[in-house]
DRENMARTOR-988669 format. One record per residue (C-alpha): residue in three letters; x, y, z. Coordinates in steps of 0.2 Angstrom, whole numbers, plus 5000, padded with zeros to 4 digits. Layout:
// DRENMARTOR-988669
AlaXYZ/...
// end
This chain:
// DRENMARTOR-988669
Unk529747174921/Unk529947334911/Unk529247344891/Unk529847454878/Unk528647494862/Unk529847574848/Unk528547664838/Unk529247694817/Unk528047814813/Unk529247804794/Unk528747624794/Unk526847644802/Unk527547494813/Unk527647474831/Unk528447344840/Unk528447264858/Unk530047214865/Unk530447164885/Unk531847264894/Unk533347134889/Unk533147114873/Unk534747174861/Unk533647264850/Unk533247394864/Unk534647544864/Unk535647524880/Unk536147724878/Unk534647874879/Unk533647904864/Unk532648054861/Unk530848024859/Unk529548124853/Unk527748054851/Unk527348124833/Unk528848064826/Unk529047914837/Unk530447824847/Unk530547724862/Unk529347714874/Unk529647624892/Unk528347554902/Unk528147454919/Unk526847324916/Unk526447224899/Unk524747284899/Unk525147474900/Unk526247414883/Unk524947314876/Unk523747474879/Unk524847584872/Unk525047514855/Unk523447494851/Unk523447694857/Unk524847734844/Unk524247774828/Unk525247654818/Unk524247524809/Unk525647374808/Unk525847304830/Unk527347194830/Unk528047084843/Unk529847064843/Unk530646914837/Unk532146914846/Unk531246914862/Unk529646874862/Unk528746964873/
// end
């Protein structure tokens, strides 16, 4: 199963979210790491990894999903 981490560097806020949720954009998004976006990843603990990696001080789970 493939995660998404959608990083608001605005919002200091980043948020884990599994690859069918509705929140994810279906379409491509630009993403830049210093101004954040989304961020796909193969395996839960790559994610899991990765937002405690992202500089943002507020890690969310999504609600929707529950990942």
């Amino acid at each position: 199963m493939i995660y998404w981490l959608h990083i608001a560097r605005q919002n200091d806020r980043t948020t884990l979210h599994k690859d069918r949720c509705p929140a994810v954009p279906t379409h491509n998004v630009t993403t830049d790491f210093w101004e954040g976006g989304w961020f796909e990843y193969p395996d839960k603990e790559r994610a899991l990894a990765a937002m405690e990696q992202s500089g943002t001080n507020d890690h969310r789970h999504c609600a929707l999903c529950k990942p």
